[in-house]
Z-matrix of the N, CA and C atoms (Angstrom, degrees):
N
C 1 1.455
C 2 1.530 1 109.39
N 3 1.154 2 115.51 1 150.68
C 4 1.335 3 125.53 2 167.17
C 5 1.613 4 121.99 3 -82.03
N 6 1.220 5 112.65 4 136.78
C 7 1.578 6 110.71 5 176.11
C 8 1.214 7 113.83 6 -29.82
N 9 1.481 8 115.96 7 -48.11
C 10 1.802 9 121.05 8 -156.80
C 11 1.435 10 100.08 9 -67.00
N 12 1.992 11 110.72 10 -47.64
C 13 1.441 12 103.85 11 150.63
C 14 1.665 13 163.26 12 -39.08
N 15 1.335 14 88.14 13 -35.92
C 16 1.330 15 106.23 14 153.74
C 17 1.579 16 145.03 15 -99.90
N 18 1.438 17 85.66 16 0.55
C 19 1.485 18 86.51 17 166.40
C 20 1.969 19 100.91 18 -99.13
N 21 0.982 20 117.15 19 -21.38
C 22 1.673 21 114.58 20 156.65
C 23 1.020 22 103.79 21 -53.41
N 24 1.193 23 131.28 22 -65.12
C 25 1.905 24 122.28 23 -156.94
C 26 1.687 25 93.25 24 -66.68
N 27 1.505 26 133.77 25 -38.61
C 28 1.185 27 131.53 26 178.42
C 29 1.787 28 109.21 27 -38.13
N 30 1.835 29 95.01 28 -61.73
C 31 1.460 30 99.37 29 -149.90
C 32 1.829 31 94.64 30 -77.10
N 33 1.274 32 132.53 31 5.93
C 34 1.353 33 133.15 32 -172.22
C 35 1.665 34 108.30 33 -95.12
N 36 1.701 35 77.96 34 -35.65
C 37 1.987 36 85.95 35 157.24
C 38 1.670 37 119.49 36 -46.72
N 39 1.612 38 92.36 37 -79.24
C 40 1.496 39 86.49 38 -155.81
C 41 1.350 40 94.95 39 -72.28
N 42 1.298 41 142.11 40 15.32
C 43 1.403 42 133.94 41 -176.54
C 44 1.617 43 97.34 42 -75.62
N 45 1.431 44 100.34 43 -48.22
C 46 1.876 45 109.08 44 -174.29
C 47 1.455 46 101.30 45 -83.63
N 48 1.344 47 130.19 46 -32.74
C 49 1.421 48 102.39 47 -164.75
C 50 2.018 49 94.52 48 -81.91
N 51 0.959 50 131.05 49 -1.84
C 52 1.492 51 123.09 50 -174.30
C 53 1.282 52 104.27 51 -77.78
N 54 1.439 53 126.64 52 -25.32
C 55 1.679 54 120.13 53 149.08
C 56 1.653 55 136.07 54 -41.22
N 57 1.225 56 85.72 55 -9.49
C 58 1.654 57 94.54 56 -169.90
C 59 1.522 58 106.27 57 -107.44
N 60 1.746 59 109.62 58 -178.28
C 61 1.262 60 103.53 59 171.63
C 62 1.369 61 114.74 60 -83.35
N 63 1.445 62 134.48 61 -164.39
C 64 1.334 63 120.37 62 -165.20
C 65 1.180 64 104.66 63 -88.75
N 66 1.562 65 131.76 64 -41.38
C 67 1.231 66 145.61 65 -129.58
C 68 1.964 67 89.14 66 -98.63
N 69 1.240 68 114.23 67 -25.59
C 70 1.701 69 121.90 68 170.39
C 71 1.085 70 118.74 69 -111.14
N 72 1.495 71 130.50 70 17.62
C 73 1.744 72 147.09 71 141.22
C 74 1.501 73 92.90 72 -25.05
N 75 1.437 74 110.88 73 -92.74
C 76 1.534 75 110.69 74 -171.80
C 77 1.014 76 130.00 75 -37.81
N 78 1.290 77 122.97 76 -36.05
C 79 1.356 78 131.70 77 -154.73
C 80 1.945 79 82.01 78 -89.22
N 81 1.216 80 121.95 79 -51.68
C 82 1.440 81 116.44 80 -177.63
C 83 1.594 82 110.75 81 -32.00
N 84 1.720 83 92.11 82 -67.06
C 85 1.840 84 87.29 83 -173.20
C 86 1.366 85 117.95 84 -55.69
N 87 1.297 86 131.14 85 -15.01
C 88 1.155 87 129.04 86 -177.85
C 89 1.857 88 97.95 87 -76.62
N 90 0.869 89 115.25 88 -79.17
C 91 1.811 90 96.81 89 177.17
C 92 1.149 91 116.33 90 -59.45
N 93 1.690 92 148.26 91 -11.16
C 94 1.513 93 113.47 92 111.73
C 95 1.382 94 135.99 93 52.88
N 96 1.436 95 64.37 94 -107.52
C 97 1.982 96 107.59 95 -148.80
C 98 1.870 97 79.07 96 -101.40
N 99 0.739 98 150.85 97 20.51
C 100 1.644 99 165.46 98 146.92
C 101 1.476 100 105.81 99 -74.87
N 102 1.050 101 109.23 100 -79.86
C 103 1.769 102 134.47 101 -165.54
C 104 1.755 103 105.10 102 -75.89
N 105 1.272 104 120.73 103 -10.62
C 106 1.664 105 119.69 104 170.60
C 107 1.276 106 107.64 105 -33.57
N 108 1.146 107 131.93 106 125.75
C 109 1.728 108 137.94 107 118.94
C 110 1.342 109 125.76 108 -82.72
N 111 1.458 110 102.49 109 101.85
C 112 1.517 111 144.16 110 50.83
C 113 1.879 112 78.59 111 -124.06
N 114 1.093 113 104.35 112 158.96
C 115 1.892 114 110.74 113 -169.95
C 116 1.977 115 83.79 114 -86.02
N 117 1.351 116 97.73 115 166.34
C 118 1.506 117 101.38 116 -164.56
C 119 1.798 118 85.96 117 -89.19
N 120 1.277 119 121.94 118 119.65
C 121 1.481 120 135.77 119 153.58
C 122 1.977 121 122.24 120 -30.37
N 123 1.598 122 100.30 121 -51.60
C 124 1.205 123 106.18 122 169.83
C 125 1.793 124 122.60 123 -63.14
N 126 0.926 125 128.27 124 164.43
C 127 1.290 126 130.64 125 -177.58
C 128 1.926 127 103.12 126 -104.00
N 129 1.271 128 88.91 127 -55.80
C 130 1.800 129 114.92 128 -178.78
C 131 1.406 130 102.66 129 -63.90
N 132 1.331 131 134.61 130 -11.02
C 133 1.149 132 136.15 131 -175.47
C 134 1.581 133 109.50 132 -93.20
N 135 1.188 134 104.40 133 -56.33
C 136 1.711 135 133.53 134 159.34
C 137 1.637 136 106.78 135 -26.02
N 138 1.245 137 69.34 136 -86.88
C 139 2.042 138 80.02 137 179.85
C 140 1.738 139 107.67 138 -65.17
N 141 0.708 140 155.13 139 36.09
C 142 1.600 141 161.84 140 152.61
C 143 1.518 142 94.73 141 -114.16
N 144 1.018 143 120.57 142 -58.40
C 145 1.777 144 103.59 143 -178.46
C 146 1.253 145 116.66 144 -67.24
N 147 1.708 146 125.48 145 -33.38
C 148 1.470 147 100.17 146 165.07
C 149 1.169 148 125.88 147 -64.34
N 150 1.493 149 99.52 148 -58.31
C 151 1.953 150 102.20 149 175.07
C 152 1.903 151 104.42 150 -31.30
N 153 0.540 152 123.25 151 -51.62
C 154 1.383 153 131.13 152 -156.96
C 155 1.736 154 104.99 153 -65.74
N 156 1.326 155 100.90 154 -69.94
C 157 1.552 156 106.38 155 161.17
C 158 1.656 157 133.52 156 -35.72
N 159 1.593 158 94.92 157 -69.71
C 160 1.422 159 94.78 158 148.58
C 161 1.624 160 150.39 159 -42.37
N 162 1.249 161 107.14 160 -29.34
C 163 1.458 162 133.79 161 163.99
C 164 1.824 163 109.24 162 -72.28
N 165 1.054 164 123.42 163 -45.35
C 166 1.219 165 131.03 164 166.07
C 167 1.298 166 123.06 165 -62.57
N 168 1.429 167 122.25 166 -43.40
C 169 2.098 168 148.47 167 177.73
C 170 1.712 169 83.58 168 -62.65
N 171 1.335 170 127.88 169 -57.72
C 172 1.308 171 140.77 170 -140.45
C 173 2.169 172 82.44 171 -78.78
N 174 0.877 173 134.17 172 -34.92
C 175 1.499 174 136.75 173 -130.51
C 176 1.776 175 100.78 174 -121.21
N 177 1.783 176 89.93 175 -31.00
C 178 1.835 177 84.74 176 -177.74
C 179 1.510 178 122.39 177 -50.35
N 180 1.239 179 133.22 178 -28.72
C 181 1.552 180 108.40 179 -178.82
C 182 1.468 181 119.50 180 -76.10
N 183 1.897 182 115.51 181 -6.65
C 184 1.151 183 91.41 182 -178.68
C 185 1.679 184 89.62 183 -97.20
N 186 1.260 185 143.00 184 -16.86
C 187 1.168 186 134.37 185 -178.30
C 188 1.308 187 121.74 186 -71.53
N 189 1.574 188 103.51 187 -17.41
C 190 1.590 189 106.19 188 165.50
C 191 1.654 190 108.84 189 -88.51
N 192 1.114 191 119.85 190 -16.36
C 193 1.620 192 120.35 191 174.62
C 194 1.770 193 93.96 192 -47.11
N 195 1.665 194 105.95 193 -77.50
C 196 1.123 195 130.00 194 170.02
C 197 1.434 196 120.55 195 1.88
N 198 1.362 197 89.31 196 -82.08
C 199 1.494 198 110.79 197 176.44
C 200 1.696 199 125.30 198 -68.22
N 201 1.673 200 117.15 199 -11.54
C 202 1.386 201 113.72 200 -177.43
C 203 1.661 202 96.05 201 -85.71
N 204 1.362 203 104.65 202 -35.17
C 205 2.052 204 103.05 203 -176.06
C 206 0.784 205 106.00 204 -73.11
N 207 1.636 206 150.65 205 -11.93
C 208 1.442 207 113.26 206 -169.55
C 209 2.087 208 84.75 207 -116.30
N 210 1.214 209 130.41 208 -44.63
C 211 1.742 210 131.21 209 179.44
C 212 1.824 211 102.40 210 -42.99
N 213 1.556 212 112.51 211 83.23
C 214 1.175 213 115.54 212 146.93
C 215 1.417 214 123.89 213 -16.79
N 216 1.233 215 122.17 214 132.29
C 217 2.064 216 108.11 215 163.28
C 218 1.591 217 96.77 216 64.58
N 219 1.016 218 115.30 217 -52.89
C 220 1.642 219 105.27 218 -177.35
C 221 1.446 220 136.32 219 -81.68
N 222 1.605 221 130.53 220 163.39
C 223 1.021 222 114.66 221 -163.33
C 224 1.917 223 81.89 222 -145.41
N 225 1.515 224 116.68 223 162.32
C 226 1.859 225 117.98 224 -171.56
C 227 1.933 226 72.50 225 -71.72
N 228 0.669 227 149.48 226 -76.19
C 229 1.623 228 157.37 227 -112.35
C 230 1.579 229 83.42 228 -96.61
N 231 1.144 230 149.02 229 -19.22
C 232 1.716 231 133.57 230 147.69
C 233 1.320 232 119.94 231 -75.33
N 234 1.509 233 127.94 232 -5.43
C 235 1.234 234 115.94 233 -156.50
C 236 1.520 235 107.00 234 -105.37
N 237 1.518 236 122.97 235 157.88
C 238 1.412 237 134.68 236 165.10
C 239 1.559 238 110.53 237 -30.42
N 240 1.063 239 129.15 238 98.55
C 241 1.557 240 122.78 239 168.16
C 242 1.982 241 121.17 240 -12.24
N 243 1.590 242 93.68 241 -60.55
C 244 1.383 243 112.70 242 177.15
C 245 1.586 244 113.64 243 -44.64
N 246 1.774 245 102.74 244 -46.91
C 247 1.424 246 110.21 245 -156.19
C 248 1.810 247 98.71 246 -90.62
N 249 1.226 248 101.88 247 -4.26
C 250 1.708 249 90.25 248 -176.20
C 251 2.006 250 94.58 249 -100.08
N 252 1.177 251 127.06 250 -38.87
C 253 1.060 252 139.18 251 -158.44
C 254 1.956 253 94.42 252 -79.51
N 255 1.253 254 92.67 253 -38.01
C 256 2.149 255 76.97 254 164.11
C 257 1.575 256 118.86 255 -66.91
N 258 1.953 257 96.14 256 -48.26
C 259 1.567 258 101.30 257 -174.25
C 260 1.553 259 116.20 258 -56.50
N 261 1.304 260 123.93 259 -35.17
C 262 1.550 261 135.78 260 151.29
C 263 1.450 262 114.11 261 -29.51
N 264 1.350 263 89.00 262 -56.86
C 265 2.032 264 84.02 263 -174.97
C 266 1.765 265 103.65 264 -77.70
N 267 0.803 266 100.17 265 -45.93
C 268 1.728 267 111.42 266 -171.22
C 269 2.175 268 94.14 267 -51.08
N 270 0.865 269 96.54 268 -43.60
C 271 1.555 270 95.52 269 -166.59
C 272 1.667 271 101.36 270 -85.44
N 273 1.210 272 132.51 271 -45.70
C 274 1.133 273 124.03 272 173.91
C 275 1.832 274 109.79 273 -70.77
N 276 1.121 275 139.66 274 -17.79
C 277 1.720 276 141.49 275 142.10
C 278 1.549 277 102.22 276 -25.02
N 279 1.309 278 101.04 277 -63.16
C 280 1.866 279 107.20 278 -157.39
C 281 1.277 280 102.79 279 -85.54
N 282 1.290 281 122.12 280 -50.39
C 283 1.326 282 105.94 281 -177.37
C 284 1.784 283 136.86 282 -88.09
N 285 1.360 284 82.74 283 -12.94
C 286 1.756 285 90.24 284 169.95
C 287 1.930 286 105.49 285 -123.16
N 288 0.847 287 122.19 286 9.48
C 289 1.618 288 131.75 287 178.39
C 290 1.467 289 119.76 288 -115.99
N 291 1.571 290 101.95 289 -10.12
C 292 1.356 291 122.62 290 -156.14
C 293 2.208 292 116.39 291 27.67
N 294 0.994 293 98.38 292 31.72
C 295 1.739 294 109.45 293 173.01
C 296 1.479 295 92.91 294 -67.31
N 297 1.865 296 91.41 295 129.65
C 298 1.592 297 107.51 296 178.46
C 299 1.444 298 125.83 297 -54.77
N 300 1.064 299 144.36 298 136.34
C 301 1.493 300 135.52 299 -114.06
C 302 1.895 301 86.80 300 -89.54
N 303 1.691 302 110.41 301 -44.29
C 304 1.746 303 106.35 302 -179.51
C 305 0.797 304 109.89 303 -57.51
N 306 1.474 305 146.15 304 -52.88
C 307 1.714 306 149.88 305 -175.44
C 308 1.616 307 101.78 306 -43.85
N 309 1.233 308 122.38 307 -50.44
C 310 1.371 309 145.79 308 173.34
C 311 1.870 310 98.69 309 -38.83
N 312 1.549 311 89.62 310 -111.90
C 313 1.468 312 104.97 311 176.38
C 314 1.656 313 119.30 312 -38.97
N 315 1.388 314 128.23 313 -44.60
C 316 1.717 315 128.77 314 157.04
C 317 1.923 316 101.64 315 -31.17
N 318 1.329 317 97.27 316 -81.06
C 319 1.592 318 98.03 317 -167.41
C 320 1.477 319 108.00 318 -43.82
N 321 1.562 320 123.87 319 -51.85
C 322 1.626 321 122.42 320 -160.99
C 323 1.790 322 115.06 321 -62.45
N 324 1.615 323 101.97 322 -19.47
C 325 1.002 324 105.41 323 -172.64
C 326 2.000 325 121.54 324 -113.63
N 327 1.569 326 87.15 325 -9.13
C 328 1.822 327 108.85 326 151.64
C 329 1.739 328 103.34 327 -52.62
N 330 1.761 329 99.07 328 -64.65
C 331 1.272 330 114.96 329 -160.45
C 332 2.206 331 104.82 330 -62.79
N 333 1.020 332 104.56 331 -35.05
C 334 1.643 333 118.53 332 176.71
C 335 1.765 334 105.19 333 -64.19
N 336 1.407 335 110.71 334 -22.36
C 337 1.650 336 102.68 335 -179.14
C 338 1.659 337 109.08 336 -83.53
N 339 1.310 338 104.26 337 -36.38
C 340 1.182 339 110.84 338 173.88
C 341 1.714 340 142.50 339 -71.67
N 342 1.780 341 82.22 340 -32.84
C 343 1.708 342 85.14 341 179.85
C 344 1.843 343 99.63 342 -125.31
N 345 1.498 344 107.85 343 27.55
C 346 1.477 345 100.64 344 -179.34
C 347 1.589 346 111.02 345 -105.91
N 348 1.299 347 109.81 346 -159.22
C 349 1.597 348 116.07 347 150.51
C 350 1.602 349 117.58 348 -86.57
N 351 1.277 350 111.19 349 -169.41
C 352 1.525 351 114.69 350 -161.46
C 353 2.104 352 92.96 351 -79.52
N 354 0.961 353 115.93 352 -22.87
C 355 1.661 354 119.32 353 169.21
C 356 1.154 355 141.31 354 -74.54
N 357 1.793 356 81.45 355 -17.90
C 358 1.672 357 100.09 356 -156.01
C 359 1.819 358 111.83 357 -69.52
N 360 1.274 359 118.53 358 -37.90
C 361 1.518 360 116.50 359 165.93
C 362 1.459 361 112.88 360 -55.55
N 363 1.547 362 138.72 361 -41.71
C 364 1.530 363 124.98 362 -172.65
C 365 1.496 364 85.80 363 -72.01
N 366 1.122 365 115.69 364 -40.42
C 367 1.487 366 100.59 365 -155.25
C 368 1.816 367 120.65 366 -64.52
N 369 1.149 368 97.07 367 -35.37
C 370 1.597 369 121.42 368 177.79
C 371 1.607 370 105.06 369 -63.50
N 372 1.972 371 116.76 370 -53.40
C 373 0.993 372 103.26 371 155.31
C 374 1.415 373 155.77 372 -34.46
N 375 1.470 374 103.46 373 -64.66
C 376 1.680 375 119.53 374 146.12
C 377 0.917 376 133.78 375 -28.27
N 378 1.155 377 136.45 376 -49.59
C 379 1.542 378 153.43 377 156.64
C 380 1.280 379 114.88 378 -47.73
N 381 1.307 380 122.65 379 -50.24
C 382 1.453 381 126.86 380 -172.86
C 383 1.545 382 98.57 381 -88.60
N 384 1.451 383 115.81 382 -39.38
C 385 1.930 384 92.37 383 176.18
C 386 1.196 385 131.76 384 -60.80
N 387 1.541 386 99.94 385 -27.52
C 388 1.593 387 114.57 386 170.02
C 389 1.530 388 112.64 387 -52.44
N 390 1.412 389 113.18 388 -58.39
C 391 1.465 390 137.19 389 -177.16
C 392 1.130 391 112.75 390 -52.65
N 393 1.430 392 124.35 391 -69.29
C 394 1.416 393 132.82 392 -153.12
C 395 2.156 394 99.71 393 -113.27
N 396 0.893 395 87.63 394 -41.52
C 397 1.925 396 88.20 395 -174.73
C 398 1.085 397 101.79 396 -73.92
């Protein structure tokens, strides 16, 4: 798989496990990454997206700290599922991955055109320039 790929299957993670309670987050992405069509072939690929996910599930309250001080008008608990669950990944990249902050915000907001609403890329943007730029 390709990064761009796997950081999709990442952000589809915590997109679904944020339905859950916290304490069965993990356990979500793990059936997941179970239930894939087509299931990921690699093994090393597999296990990098949970670790990864999990590391992120594990990280959200301080990334929602993050994200409630600088989102004007907004609050994580008003926002688009989609658009908070990229800014999650996008912010845990830079600040615990140290990934260069454009590579970061570019991808979260590639990924926001595709699986958002018609706003959802400025908005994802915005958020993260505030945050991270």
């Amino acid at each position: 798989m390709t990064r761009r790929q796997i950081r999709e299957e990442i952000f589809k993670a915590i997109f679904q496990a944020d339905f859950h309670e916290g304490d069965s987050m993990p356990e979500q992405v793990s059936l997941f990454l179970q239930e894939m069509d087509p299931p990921i072939k690699d093994g090393a690929d597999s296990q990098y997206i949970q670790e990864k996910s999990n590391a992120i599930i594990e990280h959200i309250p301080e990334i929602d700290q993050l994200i409630n001080d600088v989102a004007e008008g907004w609050t994580t608990k008003r926002m688009a599922k989609v658009d908070l669950s990229l800014i999650r990944l996008a912010v845990y990249e830079v600040r615990y991955e140290k990934l260069p902050e454009g590579v970061a915000i570019n991808e979260a907001v590639e990924l926001a055109k595709q699986y958002g609403e018609d706003n959802s890329s400025a908005f994802v943007n915005g958020v993260l320039a505030k945050l991270i730029g």
